[in-house]
ZATIZA-66099 format. One record per residue (C-alpha): residue in one letter; z negated, y negated, x. Coordinates in steps of 0.2 Angstrom, whole numbers, plus 2048, in hexadecimal, padded with zeros to 3 digits. Example, Ala and Ser with C-alpha at 12.3 -4.5 7.8 and 13.67 -1.06 7.14 Angstrom:
<rs>
A7D981683E
S7DC805844
</rs>
This chain:
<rs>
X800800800
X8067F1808
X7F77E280A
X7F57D3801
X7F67C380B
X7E77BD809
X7DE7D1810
X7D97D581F
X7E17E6826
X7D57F6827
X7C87F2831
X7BE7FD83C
X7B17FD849
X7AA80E852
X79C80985C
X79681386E
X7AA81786F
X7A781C883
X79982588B
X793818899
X796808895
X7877FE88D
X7927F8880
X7A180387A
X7AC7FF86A
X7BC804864
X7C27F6856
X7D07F984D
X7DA7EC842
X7E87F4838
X7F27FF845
X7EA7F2855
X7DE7FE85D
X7D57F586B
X7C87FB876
X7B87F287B
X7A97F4888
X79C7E988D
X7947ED89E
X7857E78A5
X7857DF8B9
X7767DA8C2
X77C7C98C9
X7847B98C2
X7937B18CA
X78D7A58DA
X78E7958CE
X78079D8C4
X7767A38D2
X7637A08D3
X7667948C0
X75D7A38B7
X76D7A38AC
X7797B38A8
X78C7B38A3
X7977BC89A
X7AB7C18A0
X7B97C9896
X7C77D289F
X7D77D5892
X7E37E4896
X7F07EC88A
X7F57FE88F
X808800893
X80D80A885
X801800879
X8127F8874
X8217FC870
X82B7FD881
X81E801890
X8177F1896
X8147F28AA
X8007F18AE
X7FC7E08B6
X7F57EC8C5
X8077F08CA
X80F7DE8C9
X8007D88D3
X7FC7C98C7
X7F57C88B6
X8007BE8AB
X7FC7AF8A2
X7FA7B5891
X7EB7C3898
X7E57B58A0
X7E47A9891
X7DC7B6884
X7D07BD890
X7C87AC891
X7C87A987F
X7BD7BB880
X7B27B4889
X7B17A4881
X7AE7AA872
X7A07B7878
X7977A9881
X79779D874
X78A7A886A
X7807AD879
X7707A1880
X7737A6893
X7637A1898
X75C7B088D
X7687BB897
X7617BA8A7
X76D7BB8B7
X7777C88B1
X7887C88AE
X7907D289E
X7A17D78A2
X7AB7D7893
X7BB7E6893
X7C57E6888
X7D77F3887
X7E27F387C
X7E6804875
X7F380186A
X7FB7EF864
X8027E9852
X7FC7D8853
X7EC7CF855
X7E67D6866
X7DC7C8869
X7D47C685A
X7CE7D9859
X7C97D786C
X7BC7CA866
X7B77D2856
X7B17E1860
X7AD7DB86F
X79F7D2865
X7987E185F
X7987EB870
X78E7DC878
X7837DB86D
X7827EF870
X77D7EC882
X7717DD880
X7697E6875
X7647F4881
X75F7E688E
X7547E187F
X74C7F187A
X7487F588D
X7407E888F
X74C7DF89C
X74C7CF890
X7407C8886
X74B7C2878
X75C7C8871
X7677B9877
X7747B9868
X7737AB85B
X7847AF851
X7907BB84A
X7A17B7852
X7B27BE84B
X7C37B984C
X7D27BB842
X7E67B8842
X7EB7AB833
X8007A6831
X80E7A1826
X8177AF824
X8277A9819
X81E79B811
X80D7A480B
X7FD7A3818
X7FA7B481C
X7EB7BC823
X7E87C6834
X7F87C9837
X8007DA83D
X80F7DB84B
X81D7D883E
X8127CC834
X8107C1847
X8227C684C
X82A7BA83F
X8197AD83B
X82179A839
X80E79583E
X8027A4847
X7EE79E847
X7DE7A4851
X7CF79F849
X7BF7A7853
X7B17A2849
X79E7A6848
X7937AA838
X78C79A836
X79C792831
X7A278B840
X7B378984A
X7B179085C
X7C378F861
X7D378D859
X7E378F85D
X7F278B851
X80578C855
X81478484B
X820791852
X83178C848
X82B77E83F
X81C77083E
X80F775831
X806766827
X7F4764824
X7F276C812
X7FA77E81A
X7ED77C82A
X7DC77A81B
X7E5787815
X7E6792824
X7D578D82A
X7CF794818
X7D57A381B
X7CE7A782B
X7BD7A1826
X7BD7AF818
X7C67BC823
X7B97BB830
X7A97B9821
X7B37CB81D
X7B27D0833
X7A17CA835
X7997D5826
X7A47E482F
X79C7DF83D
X7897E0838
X78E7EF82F
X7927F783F
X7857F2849
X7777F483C
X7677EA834
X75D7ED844
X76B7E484F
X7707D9842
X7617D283E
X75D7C984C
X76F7C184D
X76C7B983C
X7647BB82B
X76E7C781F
X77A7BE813
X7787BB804
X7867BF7F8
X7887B17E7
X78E7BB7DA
X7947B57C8
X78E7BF7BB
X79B7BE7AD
X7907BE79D
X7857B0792
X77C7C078C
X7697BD795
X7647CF78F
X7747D5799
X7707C87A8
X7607CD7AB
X7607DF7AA
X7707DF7B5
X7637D37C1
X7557E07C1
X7607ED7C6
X7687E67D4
X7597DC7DC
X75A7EA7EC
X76B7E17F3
X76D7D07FA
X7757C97EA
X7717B97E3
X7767BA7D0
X77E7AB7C7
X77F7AA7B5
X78E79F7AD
X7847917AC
X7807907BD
X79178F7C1
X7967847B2
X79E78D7AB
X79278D79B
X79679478B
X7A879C792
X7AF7A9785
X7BA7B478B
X7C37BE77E
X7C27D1781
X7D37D877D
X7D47E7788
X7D27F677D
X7C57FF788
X7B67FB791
X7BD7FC7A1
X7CC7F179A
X7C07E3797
X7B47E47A3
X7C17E07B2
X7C77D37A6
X7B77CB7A7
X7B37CC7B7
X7C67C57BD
X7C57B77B3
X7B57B07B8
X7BA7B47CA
X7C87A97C6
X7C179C7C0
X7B379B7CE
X7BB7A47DD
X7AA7AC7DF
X7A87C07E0
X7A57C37CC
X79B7D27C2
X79E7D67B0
X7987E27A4
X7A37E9796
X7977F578B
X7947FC779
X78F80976E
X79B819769
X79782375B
X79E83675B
X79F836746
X7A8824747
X7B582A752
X7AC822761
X7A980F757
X7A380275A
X7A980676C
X7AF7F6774
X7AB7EC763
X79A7EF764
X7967DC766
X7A17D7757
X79E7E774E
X79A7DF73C
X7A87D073F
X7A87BF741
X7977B6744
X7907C774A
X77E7C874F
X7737D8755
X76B7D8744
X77C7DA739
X7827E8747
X7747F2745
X7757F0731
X7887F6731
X78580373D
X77780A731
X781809722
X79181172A
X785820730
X77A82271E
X779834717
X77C83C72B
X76F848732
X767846743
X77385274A
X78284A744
X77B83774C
X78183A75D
X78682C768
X786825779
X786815782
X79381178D
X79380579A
X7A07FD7A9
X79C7F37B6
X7AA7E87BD
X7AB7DE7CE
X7B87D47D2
X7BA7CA7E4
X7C47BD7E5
X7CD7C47F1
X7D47CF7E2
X7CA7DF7E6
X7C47E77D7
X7B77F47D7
X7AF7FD7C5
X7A18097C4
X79D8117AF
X78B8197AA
X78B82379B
X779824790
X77A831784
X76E834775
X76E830761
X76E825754
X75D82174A
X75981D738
X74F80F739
X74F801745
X740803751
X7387F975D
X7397E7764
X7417E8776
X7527E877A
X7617E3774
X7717E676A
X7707F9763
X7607FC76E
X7547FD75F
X75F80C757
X765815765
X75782476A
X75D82A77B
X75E83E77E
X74F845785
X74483677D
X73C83476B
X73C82276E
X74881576A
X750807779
X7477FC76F
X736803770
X736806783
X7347FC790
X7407F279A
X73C7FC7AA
X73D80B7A2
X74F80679A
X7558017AB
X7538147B2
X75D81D7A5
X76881079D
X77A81279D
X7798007A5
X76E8067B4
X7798157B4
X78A80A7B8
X7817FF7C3
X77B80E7CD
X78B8117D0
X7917FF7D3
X7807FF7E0
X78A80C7EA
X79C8057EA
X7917F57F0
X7877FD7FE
X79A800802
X7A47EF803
X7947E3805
</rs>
C-alpha cells in the first residue's frame, strides 16, 4: 500500500544490534537500513583537555553495494568526500546539542554510523538512531557509576520534508528525493525546537507559505520519531530525558454519562480527555447515517478530528433486542422519535416487549470505540455485554437502557449497580479494553 504524503515510512529501531559496542542500533526508515554504534573513549580531543568537558564525534560511511551501482569505499580513494564530510557533522551536531558536556566528563563518544542499505534519508535515519544508541551508552556510564547524572536534556529526531510534484511530502524515500522540486532536513528535539535546517529549492524557488508548510510537517513527523524513539529505549531511559507526553484527545460526544465513563476507563494512559466544549465545539450534532455502529462511530470520530486536527475518540453504542430483529440497534438514542429522551425509550422498549417471557428477553449491548488521528489513521475496537431485558425499570444509576437491562450472570440491573462495578463488565469497558491495547500499540 503506497504511503500517504503526510506518513512517515515504517519505522524501526532494534536496540543492542552488535555485541561490543556500548551503544548498537539498527534504524530502519522504509527500505534505508542504517547501522549505528556509540563507543566509549577515555580521552577528549587536545582542545578539551584538562576543561573537565567530554565530546561527541560521528563518522558517516555508506557500504558500496548499499546503492544501486557499488559505490567505491572512501578507504580506497584515499579522501572522504564532501557529502560524508558534511552529514557526519550534522551527526554530531545534532548529538551534541542535547548533551551538557560538562556532565560527560573527558570522554569522548564516537558516533558510527553505516549505511546498510539506501532509499533516501540516510542522514536523517543516522540521527534518529544514533540518538538512541548514545543514550544506550551513557546510560551504562550512568548505571556504573562513571557519571553522576545522565547528561541528555532532549529527544532529538530528524526527518526528510519535500515537494514532490506540487504536494509537501514527508520523509522522503530514493524516488520520492530523486525528483523533489524542494528536499528539507529538519533535525529537531522534543521540546519544539529547530536544531538545524537545511532546505533546498532544487528546480525552482519555493515561497514562504510552502516552507510553514514544510516546517509543519517535520515537526509532526519527528513528534511521530521521538515517541518511536522512547518506545525503543524504554520508561527507565526515557524518563530522565523528559517527562512522558501527554496526548490531548477530543472525545466526540456532549453525552457526560458517555464522557465520564469513557474518562474512568482510560485514566491508566497519558491521555488528557477534552469534551466538545473544551474545544468549542459546544453543542455539535453530527448526524449518524451509517447503518452500523461501526459506520458511525468512525464518522464521529473523523469529523471531530476534522474540525479540530486533534487525535479524536467516539463511541457509537445501543441496545439490540433478539425478538426485535436486533432493534433499537443503532437508533437506540432516537428510539421513540423526535424529542427522544431515556424516559420515552425505556417506555417503548417495554411496550414493544409486553406479553414476552424472561427467556424470550434476550439482548445485548454493543459497543465501538473509534479513534481517528489526523493523520488519517483509523483504529476501532467493539465490546459486546450480553444479558436480558427486565419488566420494570430498576434502579437509579446509569443511563440510557441501564435501568432495564439485567446483565447475564447478575440479578441486578445497570441501574442498580455501581459505576465501578459497570465499568468491569460493560460492553463500553469491553471496547475500550480493546482500544487500551491498540493504544499501548501506536501511543
Amino acid at each position: 500500500m503506497q504511503k500517504k504524503n503526510n506518513a512517515l515510512r515504517d519505522i524501526r529501531i532494534t536496540r543492542n544490534y552488535t555485541k561490543y559496542a556500548e551503544g548498537s542500533v539498527l534504524v530502519e526508515f522504509g527500505e534505508t537500513k542504517v547501522l549505528c554504534n556509540a563507543s566509549i573513549e577515555e580521552k577528549v580531543p587536545p582542545f578539551l583537555r584538562n576543561t573537565g568537558k567530554g565530546w561527541i564525534s560521528a563518522e558517516y560511511s555508506m557500504l558500496p553495494r548499499s546503492t544501486h551501482q557499488r559505490k567505491i569505499r572512501d578507504a580506497a580513494r584515499g579522501k572522504i568526500d564532501g557529502r560524508t564530510h558534511e552529514i557526519q557533522r550534522l551527526i554530531g551536531r545534532a548529538l551534541r546539542s542535547v548533551v551538557d558536556m560538562g556532565k560527560l566528563g573527558e570522554r569522548t563518544i564516537w558516533i558510527d554510523c553505516d549505511v546498510l542499505q539506501a532509499d533516501g534519508g540516510t542522514r536523517t535515519a543516522s540521527i534518529t538512531g544514533a540518538f538512541v544508541a548514545l543514550c544506550d551508552a551513557l546510560y551504562g556510564l550512568y548505571k556504573n557509576k562513571q557519571i553522576k547524572e545522565f547528561p541528555v536534556s532532549s529527544f532529538v529526531s530528524a526527518v526528510s520534508v519535500g515537494i514532490v510534484k506540487e504536494s509537501p511530502v514527508l520523509d522522503l524515500c530514493y524516488e520520492e528525493d530523486s525528483s523533489a522540486q524542494v528536499d528539507m532536513n529538519i533535525v529537531m528535539t522534543d521540546k519544539g525546537e529547530f536544531v538545524e535546517l537545511q532546505g533546498t529549492g532544487e528546480e525552482f524557488p519555493f515561497n514562504k507559505t510552502q516552507l510553514f508548510d514544510l516546517l509543519e510537517l517535520g515537526e509532526m513527523g519527528n513528534k511521530e520519531l521521538m515517541k518511536i524513539q522512547r518506545k525503543a529505549l524504554g520508561e527507565e531511559i526515557s524518563s530522565m530525558i523528559s517527562e512522558k507526553e501527554v496526548i490531548e484527545m477530543v472525545i466526540a460526544s456532549s453525552n457526560s454519562h458517555k464522557i465520564e465513563e469513557i474518562g474512568k476507563i482510560l485514566e491508566s494512559f497519558d491521555i488528557k480527555l477534552l469534551s466538545l466544549k473544551d474545544v468549542g465545539l459546544e453543542g455539535l450534532e453530527i448526524e449518524e447515517t451509517g447503518s452500523t455502529f461501526e459506520e458511525n462511530a468512525i464518522l464521529k470520530a473523523k469529523e471531530v478530528s476534522k474540525l479540530t486536527g486533534m487525535p479524536s475518540i467516539a463511541d457509537d453504542s445501543g441496545l439490540m433486542v433478539d425478538v426485535l430483529g436486533g432493534r433499537p440497534g443503532v437508533y437506540s438514542a432516537r428510539f421513540s422519535g423526535e424529542g427522544a429522551t431515556d424516559e420515552k425509550n425505556n417506555e417503548k422498549l417495554l411496550s414493544l416487549l409486553k406479553g414476552y417471557s424472561k427467556d424470550q428477553r434476550k439482548g445485548k449491548f454493543v459497543s465501538v470505540i473509534a479513534v481517528v488521528f489526523p493523520d488519517g489513521k483509523e483504529y476501532k475496537a467493539k465490546g459486546i455485554c450480553e444479558g436480558t431485558i427486565g419488566f420494570d425499570l430498576m434502579g437509579e444509576s446509569g443511563f440510557g437502557y441501564d435501568p432495564l437491562f439485567i446483565p447475564t450472570g447478575m440479578d441486578k440491573t445497570f441501574g442498580e449497580i455501581s459505576s465501578e462495578e459497570k465499568n468491569k463488565i460493560s460492553h463500553r469497558a469491553k471496547s475500550l479494553e480493546e482500544m487500551k491495547k491498540i493504544l499501548a500499540e501506536i501511543l
